[in-house]
C-alpha positions in Angstrom: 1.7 -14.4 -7.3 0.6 -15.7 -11.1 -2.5 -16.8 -9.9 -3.7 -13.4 -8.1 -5.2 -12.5 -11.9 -7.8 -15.1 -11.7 -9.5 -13.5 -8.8 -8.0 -9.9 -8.3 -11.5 -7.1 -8.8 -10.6 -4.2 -10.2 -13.6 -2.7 -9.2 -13.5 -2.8 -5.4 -10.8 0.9 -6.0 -10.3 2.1 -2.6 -11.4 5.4 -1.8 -14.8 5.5 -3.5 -16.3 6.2 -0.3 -15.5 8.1 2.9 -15.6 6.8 6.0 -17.3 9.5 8.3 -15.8 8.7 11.1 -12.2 10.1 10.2 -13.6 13.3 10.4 -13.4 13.1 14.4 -10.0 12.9 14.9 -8.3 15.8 15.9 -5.2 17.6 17.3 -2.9 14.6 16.2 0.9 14.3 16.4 2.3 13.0 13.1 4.3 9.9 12.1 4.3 9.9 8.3 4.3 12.9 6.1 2.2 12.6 2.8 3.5 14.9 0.5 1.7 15.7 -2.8 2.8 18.3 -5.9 -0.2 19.6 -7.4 -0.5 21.2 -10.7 -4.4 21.6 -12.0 -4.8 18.0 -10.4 -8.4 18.0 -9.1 -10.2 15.7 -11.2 -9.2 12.3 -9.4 -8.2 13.9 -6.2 -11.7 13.6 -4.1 -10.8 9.4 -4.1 -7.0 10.1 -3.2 -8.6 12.1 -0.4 -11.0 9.2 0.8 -8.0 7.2 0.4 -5.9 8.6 2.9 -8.9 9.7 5.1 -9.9 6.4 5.4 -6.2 5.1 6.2 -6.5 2.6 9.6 -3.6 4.3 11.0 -4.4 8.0 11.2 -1.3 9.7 12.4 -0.2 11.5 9.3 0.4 14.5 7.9 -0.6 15.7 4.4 1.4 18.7 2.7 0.3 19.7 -0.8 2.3 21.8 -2.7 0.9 23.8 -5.3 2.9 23.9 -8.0 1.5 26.9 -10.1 -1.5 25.6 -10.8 -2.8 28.0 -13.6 -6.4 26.7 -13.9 -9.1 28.9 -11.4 -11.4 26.1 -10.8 -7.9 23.7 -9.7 -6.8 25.9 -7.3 -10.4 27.2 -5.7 -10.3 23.0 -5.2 -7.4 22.8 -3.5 -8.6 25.7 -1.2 -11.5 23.9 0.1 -9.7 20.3 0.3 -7.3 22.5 3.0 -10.6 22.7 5.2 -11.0 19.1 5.2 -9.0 18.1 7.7 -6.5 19.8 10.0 -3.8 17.5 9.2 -4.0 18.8 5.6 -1.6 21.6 5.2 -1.2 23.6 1.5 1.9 25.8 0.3 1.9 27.6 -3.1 5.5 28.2 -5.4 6.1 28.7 -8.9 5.8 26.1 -11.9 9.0 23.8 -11.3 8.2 20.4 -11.8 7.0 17.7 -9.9 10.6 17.1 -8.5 11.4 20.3 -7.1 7.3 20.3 -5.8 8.3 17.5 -4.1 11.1 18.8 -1.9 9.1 21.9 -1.5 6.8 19.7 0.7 9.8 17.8 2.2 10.7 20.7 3.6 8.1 21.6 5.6 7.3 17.9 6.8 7.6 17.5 10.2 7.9 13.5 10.5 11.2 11.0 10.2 8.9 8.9 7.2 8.0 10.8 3.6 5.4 8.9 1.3 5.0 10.9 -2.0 1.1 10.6 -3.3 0.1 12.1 -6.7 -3.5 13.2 -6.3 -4.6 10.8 -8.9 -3.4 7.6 -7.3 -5.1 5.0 -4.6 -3.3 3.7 -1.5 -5.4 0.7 0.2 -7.0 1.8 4.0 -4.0 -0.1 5.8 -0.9 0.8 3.3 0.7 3.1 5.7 0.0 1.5 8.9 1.7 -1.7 7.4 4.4 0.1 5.4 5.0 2.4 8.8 5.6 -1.1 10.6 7.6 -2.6 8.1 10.0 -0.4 8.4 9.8 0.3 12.5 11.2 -3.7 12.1 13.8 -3.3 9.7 15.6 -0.6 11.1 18.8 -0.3 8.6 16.0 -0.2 5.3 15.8 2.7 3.8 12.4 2.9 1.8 9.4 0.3 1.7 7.0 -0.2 -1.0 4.0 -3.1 -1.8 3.2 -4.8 -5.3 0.7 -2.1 -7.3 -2.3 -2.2 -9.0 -2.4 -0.5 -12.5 -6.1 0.7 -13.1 -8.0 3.3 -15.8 -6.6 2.9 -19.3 -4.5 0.3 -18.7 -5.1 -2.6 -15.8 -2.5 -4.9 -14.4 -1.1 -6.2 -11.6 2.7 -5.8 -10.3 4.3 -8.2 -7.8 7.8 -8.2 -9.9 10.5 -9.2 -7.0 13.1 -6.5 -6.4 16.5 -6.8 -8.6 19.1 -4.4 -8.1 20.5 -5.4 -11.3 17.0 -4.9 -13.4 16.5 -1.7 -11.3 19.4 -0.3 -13.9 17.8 -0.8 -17.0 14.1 -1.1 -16.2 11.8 0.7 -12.8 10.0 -1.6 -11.3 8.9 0.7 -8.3 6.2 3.0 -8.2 7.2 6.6 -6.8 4.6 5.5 -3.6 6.8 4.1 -1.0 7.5 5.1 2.7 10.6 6.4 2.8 12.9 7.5 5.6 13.3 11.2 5.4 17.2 11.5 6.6 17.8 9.1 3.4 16.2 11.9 1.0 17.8 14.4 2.6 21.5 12.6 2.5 21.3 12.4 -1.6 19.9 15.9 -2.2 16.3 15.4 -2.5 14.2 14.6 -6.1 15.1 18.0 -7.4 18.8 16.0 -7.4 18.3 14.9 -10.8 19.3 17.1 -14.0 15.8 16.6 -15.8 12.5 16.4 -13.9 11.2 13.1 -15.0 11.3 10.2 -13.4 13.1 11.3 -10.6 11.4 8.7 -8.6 13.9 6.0 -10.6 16.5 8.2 -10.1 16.2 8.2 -6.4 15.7 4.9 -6.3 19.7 4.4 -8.3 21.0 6.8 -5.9 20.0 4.6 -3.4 21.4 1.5 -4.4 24.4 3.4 -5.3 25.3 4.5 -1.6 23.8 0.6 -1.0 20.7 1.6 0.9 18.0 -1.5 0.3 14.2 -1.3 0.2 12.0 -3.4 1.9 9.3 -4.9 -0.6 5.8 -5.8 1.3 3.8 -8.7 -0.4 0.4 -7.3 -1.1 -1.1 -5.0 -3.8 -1.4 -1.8 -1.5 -1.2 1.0 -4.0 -3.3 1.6 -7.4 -1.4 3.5 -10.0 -4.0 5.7 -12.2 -3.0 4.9 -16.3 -4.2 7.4 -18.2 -3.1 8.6 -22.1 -2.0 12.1 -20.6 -0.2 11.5 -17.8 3.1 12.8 -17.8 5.4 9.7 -18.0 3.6 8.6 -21.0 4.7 11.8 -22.8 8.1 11.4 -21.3 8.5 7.5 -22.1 8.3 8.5 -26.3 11.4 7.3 -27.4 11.0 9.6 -30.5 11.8 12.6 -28.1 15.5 14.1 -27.6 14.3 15.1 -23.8 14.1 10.5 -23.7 17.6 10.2 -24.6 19.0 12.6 -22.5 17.2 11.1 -19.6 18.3 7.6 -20.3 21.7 9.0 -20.5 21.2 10.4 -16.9 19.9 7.2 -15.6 22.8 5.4 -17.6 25.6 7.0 -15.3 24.0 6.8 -12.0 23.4 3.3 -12.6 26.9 2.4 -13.4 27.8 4.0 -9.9 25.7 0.7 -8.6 28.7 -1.3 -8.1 27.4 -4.0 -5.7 24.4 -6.3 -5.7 21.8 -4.7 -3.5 19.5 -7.4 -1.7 15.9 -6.6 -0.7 13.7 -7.7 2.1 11.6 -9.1 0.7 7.7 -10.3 2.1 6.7 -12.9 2.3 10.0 -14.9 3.2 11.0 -18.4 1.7 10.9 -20.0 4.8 9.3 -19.0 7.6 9.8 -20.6 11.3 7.1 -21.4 13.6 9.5 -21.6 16.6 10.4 -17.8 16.0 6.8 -16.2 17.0 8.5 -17.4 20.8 11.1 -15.2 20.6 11.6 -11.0 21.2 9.1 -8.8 20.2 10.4 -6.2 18.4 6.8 -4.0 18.3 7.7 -1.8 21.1 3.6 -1.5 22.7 4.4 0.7 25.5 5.4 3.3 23.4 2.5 3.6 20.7 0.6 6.6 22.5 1.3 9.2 19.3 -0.6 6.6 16.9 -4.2 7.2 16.5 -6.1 4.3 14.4 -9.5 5.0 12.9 -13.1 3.5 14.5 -10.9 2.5 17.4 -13.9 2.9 20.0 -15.7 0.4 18.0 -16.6 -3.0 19.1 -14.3 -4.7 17.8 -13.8 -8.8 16.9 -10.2 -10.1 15.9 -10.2 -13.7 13.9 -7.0 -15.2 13.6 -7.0 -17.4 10.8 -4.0 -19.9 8.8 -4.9 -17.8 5.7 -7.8 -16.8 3.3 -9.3 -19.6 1.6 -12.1 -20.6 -0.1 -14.4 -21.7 2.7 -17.3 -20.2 2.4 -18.9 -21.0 5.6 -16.7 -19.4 7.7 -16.9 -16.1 5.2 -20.2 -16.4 6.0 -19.3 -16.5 9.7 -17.5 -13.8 9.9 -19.7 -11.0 7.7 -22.5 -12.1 10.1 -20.6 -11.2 12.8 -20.0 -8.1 11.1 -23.4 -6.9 12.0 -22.2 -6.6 15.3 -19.1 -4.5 15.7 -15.7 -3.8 13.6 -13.6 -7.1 12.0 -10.2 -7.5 12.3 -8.2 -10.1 10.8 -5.0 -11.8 10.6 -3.7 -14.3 9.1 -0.4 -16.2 9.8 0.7 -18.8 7.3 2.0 -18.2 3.7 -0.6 -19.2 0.8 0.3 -21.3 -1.6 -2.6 -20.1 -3.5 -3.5 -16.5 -4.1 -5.4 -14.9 -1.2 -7.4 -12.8 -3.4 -10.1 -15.2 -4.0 -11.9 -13.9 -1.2 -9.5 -11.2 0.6 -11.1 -8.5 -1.4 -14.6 -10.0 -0.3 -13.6 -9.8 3.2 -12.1 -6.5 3.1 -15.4 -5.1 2.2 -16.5 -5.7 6.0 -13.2 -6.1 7.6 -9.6 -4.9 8.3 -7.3 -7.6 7.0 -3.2 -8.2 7.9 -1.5 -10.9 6.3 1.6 -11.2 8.7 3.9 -12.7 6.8 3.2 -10.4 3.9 5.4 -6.9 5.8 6.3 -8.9 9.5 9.1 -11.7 10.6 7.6 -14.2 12.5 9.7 -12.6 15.7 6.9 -9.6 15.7 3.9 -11.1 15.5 3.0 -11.2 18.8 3.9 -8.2 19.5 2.2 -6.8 16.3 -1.1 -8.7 17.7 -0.6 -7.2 21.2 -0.3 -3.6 19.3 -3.9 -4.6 17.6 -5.6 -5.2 21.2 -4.6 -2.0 22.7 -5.2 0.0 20.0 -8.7 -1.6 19.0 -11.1 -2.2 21.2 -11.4 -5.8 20.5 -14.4 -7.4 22.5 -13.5 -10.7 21.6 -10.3 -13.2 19.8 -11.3 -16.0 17.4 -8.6 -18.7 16.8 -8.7 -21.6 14.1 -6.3 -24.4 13.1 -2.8 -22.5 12.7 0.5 -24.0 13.5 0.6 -21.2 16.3 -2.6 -22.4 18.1 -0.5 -23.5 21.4 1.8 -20.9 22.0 -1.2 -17.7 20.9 -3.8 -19.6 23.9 -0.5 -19.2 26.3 -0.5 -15.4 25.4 -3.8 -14.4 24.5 -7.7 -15.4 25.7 -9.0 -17.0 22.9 -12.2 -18.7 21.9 -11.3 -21.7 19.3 -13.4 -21.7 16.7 -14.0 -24.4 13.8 -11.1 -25.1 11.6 -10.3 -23.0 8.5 -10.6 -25.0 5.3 -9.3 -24.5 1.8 -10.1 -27.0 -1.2 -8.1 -27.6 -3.7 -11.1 -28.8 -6.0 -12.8 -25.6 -5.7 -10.0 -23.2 -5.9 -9.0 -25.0 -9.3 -13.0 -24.7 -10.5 -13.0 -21.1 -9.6 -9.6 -20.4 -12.1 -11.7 -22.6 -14.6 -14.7 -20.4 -14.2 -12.2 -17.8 -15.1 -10.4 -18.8 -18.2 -14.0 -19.9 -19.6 -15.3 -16.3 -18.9 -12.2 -14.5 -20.4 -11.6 -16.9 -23.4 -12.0 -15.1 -26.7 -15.3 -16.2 -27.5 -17.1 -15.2 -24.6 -15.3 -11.6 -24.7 -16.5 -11.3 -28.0 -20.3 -11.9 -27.0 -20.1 -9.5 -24.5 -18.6 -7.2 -26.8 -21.5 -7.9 -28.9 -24.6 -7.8 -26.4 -22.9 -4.6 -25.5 -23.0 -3.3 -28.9 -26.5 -3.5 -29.5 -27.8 -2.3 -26.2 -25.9 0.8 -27.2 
């Protein structure tokens, strides 16, 4: 959403800390393989290691591939991050590019869903509990991926809607996604492409090709490190032979798309109140392989029409933080940005926006999957359009209604534009100055 920049804080980076209490779970049976190619990466890896520690759902699997690391301290690193965590398995090969690294790892996966990590990047602590169920609903997708955060060098924020058309001629999909395995496998893996770079594009053409679609979730899940070295900034010079010959590659695949590929794509135009009455797709009976982090905490579910700007019942809620572990969900589409205070709340909380990775048929069952795998004490409700039909299903204390002004959400993108206008930049750039 255009209006996400006004509020979006690029400082709250998940990962900076680790929660401690990931460090108790043990002897669990994977759902999702992480799979990471390493080559003298250790400088940024301790915060894509909080980052997956710290992940709400915790049945994964992490295989890192050394890739010939040639650096001593690099791979005395990647030895001790191996004693971690059980769940954190590491293979050695010879230098052959991310790519072939890559498949190295698929290989020894053990899981039907892949998610490829570089050990620079960020994933936020409920990205592959909400990817993992995104795609447990959409059973004929073939990959899912959320809108990304650039951060470091460069910062942005990414919420371009999938095109099959623009996916010939430009990537708009980071290589972070939960794929299904069988789908890698069927088109021979990254190493598939003649020239290691971007192969993550290339996959994705290959793909559409043999008309597989991707389902895109509607929140900013994963933070993509920009730095001056990183590889795809030495690949993308356009001065380079190795560019052309790349482009070429990506030219004929993409010729072989010969259909217009649709995505699913979150949050949906319309959405239909009457559907959260019909199946429930969330099988719960059958959930006893996924272990979720501080489940034997107290825990307090809120569910809320959205994430406003009302600060009392922020206030509410972080009070009642004190107490136990937050959960909450929200169930109607914003016509605002969230991200005025979602990133405020996720400081204390656990947030799922339904209709940003879930159809309306699910959420029930997606609720009932959060009470038997929390240990929720207690279920807030305020004004949605679901009130009725959640108090037939669920034991609920109703609390005050959920309000969102206009006047202040409009002061609050003021407050920005005056802060970011030229002159004020350059004042700060000038008080900085000469306290340096």
């Amino acid at each position: 959403m255009k209006e996400d920049n006004y509020f979006w804080k690029y400082k709250y980076e998940p990962g900076k800390e680790l929660n401690e209490k990931s460090k108790d779970i043990k002897n669990v049976k994977p759902l999702v393989s992480i799979i990471t190619s390493y080559y003298n990466s250790n400088e940024y890896m301790w915060q894509t290691i909080n980052c997956v520690l710290n992940q709400t759902f915790q049945s994964w699997e992490w295989i890192i591939v050394d890739d010939g690391s040639t650096d001593k301290e690099a791979i005395q690193y990647l030895e001790n991050v191996e004693k971690i965590d059980e769940r954190i398995k590491i293979y050695h090969k010879e230098n052959g590019g991310l790519a072939l690294g890559r498949d190295y790892a698929i290989k020894y996966s053990t899981t039907k869903y892949i998610l490829p990590l570089d050990a620079d990047d960020l994933i936020e602590p409920t990205y592959i509990e909400i990817l993992y169920w995104a795609l447990e609903t959409n059973k004929k997708a073939s990959w899912a991926f959320t809108n990304s955060v650039g951060f470091g060098k460069y910062i942005y924020l990414s919420d371009v809607k999938f095109d099959s058309e623009k996916m010939k001629t430009d990537n708009h999909i980071t290589a972070t996604a939960l794929i299904r395995k069988e789908k890698i496998l069927e088109l021979e893996g990254y190493g598939k492409a003649k020239r290691y770079m971007n192969e993550d594009w290339y996959l994705w053409l290959r793909m559409l090709a043999d008309n597989k679609f991707p389902v895109q979730v509607g929140y900013y899940g994963f933070w993509y490190r920009r730095r001056n070295e990183s590889l795809l900034s030495e690949i993308n010079d356009e001065k380079k032979k190795e560019y052309e010959l790349k482009m070429k590659d990506i030219k004929e695949i993409a010729e072989k798309i010969d259909n217009k590929v649709d995505a699913i794509i979150y949050p949906k135009e319309e959405i239909n109140s009457n559907k959260i009455k019909n199946n429930e797709e969330i099988n719960i009976n059958n959930i006893e392989n996924i272990e979720i982090l501080e489940k034997t905490k107290d825990g307090y579910l809120y569910i809320l029409p959205y994430l406003g700007t009302d600060k009392k019942m922020y206030k509410k809620i972080k009070k009642q933080a004190e107490q136990g572990k937050i959960y909450i969900i929200t169930t109607q589409k914003n016509v605002h940005s969230e991200y005025l205070y979602r990133q405020k709340y996720e400081q204390f909380s656990t947030v799922y926006d339904l209709t940003t990775f879930l159809d309306e048929e699910n959420w029930i069952g997606f609720i009932k999957y959060v009470l038997k795998t929390r240990n929720i004490k207690k279920i807030f409700l305020s004004n949605t359009v679901y009130n009725e039909e959640l108090k037939k299903k669920f034991e609920v204390i109703q609390i005050e209604d959920c309000k969102n002004s206009e006047l202040i959400y409009k002061c609050n993108i003021l407050k920005y534009k005056f802060m970011n206008c030229f002159v004020i930049r350059a004042i700060r750039k000038i008080g900085r100055t000469l306290k340096g």
